[in-house]
C-alpha positions in Angstrom: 0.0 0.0 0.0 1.5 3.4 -0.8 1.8 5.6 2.4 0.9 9.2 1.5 2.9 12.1 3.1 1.2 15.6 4.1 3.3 17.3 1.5 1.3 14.9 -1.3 -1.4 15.8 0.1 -1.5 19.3 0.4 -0.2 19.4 -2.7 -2.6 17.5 -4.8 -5.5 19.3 -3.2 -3.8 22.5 -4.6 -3.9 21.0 -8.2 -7.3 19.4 -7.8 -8.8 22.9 -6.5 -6.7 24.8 -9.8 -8.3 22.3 -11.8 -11.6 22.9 -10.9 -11.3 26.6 -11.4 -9.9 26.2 -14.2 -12.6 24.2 -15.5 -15.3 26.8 -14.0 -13.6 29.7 -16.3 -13.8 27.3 -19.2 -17.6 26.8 -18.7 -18.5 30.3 -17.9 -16.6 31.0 -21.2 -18.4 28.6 -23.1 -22.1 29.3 -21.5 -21.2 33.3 -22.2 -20.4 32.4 -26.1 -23.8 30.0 -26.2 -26.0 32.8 -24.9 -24.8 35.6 -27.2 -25.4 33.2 -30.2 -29.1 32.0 -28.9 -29.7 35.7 -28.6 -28.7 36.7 -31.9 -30.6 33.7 -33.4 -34.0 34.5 -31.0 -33.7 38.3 -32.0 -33.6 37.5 -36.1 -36.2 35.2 -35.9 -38.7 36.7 -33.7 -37.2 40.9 -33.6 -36.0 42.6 -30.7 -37.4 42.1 -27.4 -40.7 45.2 -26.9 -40.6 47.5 -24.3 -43.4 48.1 -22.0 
């Protein structure tokens, strides 16, 4: 069984929470670019949203 030191632990929970941000600024990216495009497409087909 592999013994694991502090330092490996400490560690890796660094690169684990770095990953997830990582990965939450690559969805919030991605989400961003989807909603400017459905948008777009919802204003062309149906015009631009009416005031009250």
């Amino acid at each position: 069984m592999i013994r694991l030191s502090n330092e490996v632990i400490f560690y890796g929970g660094i690169l684990i929470a770095g990953c997830s941000l990582l990965a939450m600024i690559l969805h919030l990216c991605i989400s961003q670019v989807q909603k400017v495009r459905l948008h777009s497409k919802l204003v062309q087909e149906y015009g631009e949203k009416q005031k009250k």
